[in-house]
C-alpha positions as CSV (number, residue, x, y, z in Angstrom):
1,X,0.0,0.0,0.0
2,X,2.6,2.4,1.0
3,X,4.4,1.4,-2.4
4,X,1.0,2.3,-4.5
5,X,1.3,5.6,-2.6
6,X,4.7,6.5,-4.0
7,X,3.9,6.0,-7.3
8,X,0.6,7.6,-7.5
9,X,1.8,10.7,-5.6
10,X,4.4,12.1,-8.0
11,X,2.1,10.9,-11.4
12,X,-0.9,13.1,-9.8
13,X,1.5,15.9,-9.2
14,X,2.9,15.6,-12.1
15,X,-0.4,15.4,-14.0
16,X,-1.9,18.1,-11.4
17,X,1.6,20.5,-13.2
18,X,0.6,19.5,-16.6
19,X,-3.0,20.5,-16.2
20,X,-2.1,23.8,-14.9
21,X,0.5,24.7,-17.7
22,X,-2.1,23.8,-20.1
23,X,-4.8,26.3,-19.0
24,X,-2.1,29.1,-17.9
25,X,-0.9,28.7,-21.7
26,X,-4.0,29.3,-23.5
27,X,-4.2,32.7,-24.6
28,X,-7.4,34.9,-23.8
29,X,-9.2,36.2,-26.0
30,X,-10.4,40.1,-25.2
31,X,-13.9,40.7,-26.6
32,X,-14.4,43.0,-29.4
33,X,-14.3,46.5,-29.3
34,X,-17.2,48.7,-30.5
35,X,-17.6,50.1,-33.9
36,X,-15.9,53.2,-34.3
37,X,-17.6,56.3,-35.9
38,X,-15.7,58.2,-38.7
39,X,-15.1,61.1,-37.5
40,X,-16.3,64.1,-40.5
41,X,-14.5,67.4,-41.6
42,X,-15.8,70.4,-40.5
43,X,-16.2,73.5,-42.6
44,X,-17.7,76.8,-42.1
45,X,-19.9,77.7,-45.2
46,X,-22.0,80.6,-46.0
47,X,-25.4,80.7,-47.9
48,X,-24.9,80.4,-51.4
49,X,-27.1,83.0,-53.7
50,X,-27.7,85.8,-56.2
51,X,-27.3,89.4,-55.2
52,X,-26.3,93.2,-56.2
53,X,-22.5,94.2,-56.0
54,X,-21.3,98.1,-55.9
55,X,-18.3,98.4,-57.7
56,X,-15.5,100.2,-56.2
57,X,-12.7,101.5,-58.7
58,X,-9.5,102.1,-57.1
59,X,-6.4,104.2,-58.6
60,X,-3.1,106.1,-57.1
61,X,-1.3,109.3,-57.8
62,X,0.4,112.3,-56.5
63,X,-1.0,115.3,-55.3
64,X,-0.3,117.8,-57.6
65,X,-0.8,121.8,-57.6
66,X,-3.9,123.6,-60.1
67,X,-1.4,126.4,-60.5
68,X,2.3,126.0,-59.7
69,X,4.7,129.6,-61.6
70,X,8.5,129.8,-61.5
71,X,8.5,134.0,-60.3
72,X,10.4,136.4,-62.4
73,X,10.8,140.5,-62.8
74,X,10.0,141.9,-65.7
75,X,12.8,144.8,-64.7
76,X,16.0,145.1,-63.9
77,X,17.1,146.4,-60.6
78,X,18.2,145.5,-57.1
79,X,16.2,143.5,-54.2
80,X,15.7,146.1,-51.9
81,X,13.1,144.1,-49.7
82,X,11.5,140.4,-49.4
83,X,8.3,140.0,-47.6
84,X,8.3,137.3,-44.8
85,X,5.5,135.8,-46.8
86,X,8.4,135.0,-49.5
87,X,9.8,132.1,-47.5
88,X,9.6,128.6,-48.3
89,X,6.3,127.3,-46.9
90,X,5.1,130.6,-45.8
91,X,1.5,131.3,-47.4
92,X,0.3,134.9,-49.4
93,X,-3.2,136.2,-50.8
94,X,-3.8,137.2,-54.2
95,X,-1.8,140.7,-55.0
96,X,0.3,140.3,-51.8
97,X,3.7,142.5,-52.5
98,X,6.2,139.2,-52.2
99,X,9.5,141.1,-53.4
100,X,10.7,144.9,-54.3
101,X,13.0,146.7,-56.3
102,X,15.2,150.0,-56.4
103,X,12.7,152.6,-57.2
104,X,15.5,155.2,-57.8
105,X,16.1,154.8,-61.8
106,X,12.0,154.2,-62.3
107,X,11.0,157.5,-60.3
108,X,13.9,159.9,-62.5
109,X,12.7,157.6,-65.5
110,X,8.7,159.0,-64.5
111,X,9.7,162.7,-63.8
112,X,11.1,162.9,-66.9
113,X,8.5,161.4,-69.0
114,X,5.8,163.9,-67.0
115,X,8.1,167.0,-68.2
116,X,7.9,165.7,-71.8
117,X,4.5,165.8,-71.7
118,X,4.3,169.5,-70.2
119,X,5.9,170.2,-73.1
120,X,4.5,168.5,-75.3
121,X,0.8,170.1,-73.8
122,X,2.0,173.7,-74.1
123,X,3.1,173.3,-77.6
124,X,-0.2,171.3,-78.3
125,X,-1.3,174.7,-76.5
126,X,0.4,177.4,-78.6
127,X,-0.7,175.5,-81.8
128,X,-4.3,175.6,-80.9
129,X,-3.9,179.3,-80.2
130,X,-2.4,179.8,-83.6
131,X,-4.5,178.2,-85.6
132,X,-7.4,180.3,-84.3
133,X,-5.2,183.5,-84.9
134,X,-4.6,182.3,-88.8
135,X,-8.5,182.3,-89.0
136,X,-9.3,185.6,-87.8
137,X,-6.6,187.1,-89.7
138,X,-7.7,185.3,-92.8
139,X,-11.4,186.8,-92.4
140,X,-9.7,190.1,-91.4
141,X,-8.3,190.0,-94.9
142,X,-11.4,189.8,-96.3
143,X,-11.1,186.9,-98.4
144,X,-13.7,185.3,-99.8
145,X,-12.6,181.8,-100.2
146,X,-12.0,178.6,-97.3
147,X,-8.6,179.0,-96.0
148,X,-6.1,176.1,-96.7
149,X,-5.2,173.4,-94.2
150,X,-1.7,175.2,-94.0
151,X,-3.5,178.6,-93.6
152,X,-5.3,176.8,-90.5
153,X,-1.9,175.2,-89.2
154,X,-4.2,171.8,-89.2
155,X,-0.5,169.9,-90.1
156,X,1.3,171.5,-86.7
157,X,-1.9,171.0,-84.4
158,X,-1.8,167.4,-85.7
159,X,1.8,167.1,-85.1
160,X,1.5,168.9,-81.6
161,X,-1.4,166.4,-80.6
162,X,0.7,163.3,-81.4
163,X,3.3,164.8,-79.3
164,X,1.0,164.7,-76.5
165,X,-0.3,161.2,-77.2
166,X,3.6,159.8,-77.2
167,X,4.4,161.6,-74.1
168,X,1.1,160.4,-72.2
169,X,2.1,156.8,-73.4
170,X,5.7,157.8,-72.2
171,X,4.3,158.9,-68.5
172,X,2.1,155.5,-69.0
173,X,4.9,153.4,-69.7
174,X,7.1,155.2,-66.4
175,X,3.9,154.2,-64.4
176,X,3.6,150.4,-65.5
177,X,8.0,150.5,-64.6
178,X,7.5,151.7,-61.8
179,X,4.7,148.8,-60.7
180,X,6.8,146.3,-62.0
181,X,9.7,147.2,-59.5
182,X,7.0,145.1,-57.1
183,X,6.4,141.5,-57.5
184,X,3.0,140.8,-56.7
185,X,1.1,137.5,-55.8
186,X,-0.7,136.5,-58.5
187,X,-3.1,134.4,-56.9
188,X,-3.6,133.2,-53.0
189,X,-0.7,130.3,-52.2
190,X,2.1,129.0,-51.2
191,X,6.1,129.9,-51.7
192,X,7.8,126.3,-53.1
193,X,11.3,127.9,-52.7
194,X,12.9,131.3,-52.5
195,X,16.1,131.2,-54.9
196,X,17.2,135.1,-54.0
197,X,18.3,136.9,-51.3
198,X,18.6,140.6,-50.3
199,X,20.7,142.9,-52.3
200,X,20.7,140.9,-55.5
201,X,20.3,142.4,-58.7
202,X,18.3,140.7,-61.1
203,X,17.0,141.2,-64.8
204,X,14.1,139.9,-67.0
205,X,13.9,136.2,-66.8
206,X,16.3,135.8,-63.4
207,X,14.0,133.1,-61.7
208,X,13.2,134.8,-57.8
209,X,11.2,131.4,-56.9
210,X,8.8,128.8,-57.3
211,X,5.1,129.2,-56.2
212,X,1.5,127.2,-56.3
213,X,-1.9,127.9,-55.7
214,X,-3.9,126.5,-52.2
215,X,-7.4,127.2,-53.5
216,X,-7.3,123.2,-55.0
217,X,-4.9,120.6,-55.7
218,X,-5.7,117.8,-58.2
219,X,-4.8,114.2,-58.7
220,X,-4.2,112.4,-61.7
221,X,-5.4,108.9,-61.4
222,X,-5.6,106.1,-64.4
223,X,-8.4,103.5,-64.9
224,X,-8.4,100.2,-67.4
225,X,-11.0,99.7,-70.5
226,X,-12.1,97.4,-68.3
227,X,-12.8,99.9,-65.3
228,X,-14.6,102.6,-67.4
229,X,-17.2,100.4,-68.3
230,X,-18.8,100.1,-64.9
231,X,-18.5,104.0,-64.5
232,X,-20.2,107.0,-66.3
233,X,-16.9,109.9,-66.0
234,X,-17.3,113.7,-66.8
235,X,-16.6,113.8,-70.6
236,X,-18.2,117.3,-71.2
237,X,-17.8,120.6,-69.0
238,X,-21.5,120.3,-68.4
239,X,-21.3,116.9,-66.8
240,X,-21.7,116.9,-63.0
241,X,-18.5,116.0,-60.9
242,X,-18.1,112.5,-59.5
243,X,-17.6,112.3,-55.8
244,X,-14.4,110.5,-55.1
245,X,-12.7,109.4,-51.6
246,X,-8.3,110.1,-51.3
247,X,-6.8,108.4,-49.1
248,X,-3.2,109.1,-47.4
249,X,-0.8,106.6,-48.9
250,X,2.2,107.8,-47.5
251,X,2.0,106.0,-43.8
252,X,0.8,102.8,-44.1
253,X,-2.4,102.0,-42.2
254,X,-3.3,104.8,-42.5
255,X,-6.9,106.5,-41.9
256,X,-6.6,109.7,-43.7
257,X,-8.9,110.9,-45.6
258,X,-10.3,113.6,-48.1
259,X,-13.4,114.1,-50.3
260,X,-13.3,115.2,-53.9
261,X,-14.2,115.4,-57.2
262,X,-13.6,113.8,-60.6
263,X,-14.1,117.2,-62.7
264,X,-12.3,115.8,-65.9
265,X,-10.8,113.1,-68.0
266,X,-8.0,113.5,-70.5
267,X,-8.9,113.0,-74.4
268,X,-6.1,110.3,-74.7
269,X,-5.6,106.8,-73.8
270,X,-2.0,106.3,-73.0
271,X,-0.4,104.2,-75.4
272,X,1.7,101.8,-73.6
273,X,-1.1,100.7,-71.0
274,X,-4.1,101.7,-72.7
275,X,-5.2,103.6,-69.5
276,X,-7.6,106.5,-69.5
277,X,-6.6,109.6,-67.1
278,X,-8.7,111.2,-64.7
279,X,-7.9,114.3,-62.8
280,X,-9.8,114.4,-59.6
281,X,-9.4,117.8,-57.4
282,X,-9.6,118.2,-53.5
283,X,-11.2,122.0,-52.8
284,X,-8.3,123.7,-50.2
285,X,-6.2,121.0,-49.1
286,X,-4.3,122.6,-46.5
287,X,-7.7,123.7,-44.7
288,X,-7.1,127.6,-44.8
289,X,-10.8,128.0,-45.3
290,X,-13.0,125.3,-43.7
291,X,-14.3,126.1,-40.4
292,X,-14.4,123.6,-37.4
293,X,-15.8,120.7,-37.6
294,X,-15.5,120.4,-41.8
295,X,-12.0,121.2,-41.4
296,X,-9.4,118.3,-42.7
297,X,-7.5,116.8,-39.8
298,X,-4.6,116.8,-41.9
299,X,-3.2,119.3,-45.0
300,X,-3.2,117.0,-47.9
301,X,0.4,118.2,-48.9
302,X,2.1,118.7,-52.8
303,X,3.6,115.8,-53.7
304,X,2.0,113.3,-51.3
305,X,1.3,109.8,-52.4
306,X,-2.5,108.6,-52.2
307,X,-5.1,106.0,-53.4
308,X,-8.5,106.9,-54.7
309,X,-12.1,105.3,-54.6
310,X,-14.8,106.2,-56.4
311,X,-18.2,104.2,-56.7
312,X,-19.4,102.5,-60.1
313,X,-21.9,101.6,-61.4
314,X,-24.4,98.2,-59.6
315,X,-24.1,95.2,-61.1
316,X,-27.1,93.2,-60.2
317,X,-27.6,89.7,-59.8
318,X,-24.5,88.2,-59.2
319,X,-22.5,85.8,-57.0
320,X,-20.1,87.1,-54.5
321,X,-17.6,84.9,-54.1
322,X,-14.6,85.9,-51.3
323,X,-11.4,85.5,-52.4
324,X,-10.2,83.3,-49.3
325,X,-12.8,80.3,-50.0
326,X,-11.2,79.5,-53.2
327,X,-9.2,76.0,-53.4
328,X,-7.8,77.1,-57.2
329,X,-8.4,80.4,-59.4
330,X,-11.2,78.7,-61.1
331,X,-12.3,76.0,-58.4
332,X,-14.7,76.3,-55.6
333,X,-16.3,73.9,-53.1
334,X,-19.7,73.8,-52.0
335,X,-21.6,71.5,-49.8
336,X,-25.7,70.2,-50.4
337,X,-27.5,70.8,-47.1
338,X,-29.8,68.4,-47.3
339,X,-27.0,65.2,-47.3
340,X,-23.7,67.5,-46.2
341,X,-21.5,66.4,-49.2
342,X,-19.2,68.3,-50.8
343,X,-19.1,68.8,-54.6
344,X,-16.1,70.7,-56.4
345,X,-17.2,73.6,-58.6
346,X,-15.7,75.3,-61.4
347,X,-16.1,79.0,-62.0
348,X,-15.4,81.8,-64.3
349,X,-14.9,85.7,-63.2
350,X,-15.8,88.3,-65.2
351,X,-15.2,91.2,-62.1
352,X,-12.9,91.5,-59.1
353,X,-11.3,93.6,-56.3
354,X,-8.8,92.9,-53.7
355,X,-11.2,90.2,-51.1
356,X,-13.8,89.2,-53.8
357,X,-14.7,88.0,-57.4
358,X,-17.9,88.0,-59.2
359,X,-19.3,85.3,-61.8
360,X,-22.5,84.7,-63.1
361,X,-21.7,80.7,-63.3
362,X,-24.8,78.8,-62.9
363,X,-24.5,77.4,-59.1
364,X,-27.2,76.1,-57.0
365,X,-28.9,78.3,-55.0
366,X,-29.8,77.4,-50.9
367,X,-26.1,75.7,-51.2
368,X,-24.2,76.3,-48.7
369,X,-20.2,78.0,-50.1
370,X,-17.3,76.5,-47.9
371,X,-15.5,79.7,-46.9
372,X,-13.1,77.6,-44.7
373,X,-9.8,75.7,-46.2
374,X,-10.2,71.6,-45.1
375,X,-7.4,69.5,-46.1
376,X,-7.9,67.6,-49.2
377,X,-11.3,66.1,-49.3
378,X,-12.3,63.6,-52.2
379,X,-15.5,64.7,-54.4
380,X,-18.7,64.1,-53.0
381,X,-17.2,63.4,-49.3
382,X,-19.4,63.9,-46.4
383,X,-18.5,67.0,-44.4
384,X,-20.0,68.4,-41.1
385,X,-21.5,72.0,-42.1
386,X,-21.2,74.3,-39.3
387,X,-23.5,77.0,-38.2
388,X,-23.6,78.8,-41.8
389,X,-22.7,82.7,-41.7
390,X,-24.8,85.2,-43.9
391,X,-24.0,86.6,-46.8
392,X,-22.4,89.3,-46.4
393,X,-23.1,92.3,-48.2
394,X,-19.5,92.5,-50.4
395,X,-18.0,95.7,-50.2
396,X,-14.6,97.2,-51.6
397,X,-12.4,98.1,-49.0
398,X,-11.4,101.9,-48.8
């Protein structure tokens, strides 16, 4: 018995071992996971339709002067005084004196002509008093017949009357010299540069300095073929101005502006660009005359760089597509509401401005536009739409 025990003991511990190894070895298998959900793009869209656009045209230039004159005498003398307002910068009105001459040679030059004409009356004078003498003693002869021109001294009172006439013009002539020894404004403005200095001398054609006028500067600003036909531009004096917005383009960011006018075009397209000029003017651009609170926070200054706006003409009916929701040039995608998939569009622009371009491309209204940029997403993927934006009403930017 205690021999049966021996041998049984190790085989059921052995078989016991063997049991064990084989369950410990079996692998487990976890259960399934759950199905997982795909998870969609999302895109932010914005209701897809027909409506008006305002066209905006947009151009640069410079700010030039309506009257800008290089100053020059018209005699010969010496600067004997320069007005303060005959500094660069400084501003004159209309017939201001800006600049004198030496008077001295112009007065002697007047006095004399004056004594020419004194003489020139008291012969005219004498003559007249002759002439009637020769009459009476003509009749005191008792003739019978007309006396003679020469009789009458008719040739010496004519002579003695052109006398007069050249010596007024002379005394004329001494007056307008004189004058001339001032240089006077001729219009209200602005001094460019001064180019002379006190004591100078200076003759006909010796340039004193530059000068422009402050009642209105103007702009010349271009447009394309393709810009004038969505604007109706002053081609005839008649034609009422076109309101126009400048604004300053010399600091950027700036928020600058000014109102004016489009009051002309130029008859010529320019033959390398094929551009049409326009010349808009700004009404006192350094605010001398505006009153408080019309006045111009800011002179718009000669020379100054800007960019101009002016509204065109409505073009109804249209779809306004922002710049920033197209994938390529011509490609757009939209999404169907009613099952959120996305179909790739292709599109054709006839109008545009710097954040949007118009087309009149058939495209289905109640669509929703994807304004957002998804990665690449296959044609006719499903996309989750979220909470679509309105439209917009599409404006140019200033």
């Amino acid at each position: 018995m205690a021999l049966l025990l021996r041998l049984l003991l190790p085989i059921a511990v052995l078989g016991g071992g063997w049991f064990g190894y084989q369950k410990l070895s079996t692998p487990i298998t976890p259960p399934p996971p759950p199905p997982r959900e795909a998870r969609l793009i999302e895109v932010t869209t914005q209701l897809l339709q027909r409506s008006d656009y305002q066209v905006t045209l947009r151009s640069e230039g410079l700010v030039q002067p309506h009257n800008q004159t290089s100053l020059t005498p018209r005699v010969s003398g010496r600067i004997i005084n320069i007005s303060p307002k005959f500094e660069s910068g400084s501003f004159f009105q209309k017939n201001d004196t800006l600049l004198e001459l030496d008077q001295t040679d112009f007065l002697a030059a007047l006095t004399t002509a004056e004594a020419r004409l004194a003489r020139a009356e008291a012969s005219l004078a004498q003559e007249e008093a002759r002439a009637k003498q020769a009459l009476l003693d003509w009749k005191d002869l008792g003739y019978t017949t007309p006396p003679t021109d020469l009789v009458l001294r008719k040739p010496q009172l004519k002579e003695a009357k052109a006398n007069v006439k050249a010596a007024q013009a002379n005394v004329s002539d001494a007056h307008r010299q004189l004058e001339r020894t001032k240089v006077i404004a001729p219009y209200a403005g602005r001094v460019k540069s001064r180019l002379v200095g006190l004591g100078q001398s200076v003759s006909p054609g010796t340039k004193l300095g530059e000068i422009f006028s402050t009642d209105f500067a103007e702009i010349r600003l271009s447009l394309s073929a393709k810009e004038l036909s969505y604007v109706k531009l002053p081609n005839n004096p008649d034609d009422p101005p076109i309101p126009i917005t400048i604004t300053d383009a010399l600091t950027e960011n700036s928020n600058l502006t000014w109102d004016g006018t489009i009051v002309r075009t130029e008859g010529l397209l320019d033959s390398k660009s094929r551009k049409l000029f326009i010349i808009a003017r700004v009404d006192d651009p350094f605010g001398l005359k505006l009153k408080s609170p019309n006045k111009p926070k800011s002179p718009l200054r000669i020379g100054q760089p800007v960019r101009a706006s002016l509204q065109g003409e409505v073009i109804p009916n249209v779809y306004i597509i922002p710049r920033n929701s197209l994938r390529t040039p011509t490609q757009i995608y939209i999404v169907n509401p009613d099952d959120s998939r996305l179909r790739r569009r292709w599109i054709e622009s006839f109008w545009g401005d710097p954040e949007n371009i118009l087309v009149r491309t058939k495209l289905p209204d109640g669509w929703h536009l994807v304004t957002s940029r998804p990665p690449a997403v296959p044609n006719g993927a499903k996309v989750k739409i979220l909470p679509p934006q309105e439209n917009p009403v599409a404006k140019s930017s200033p």
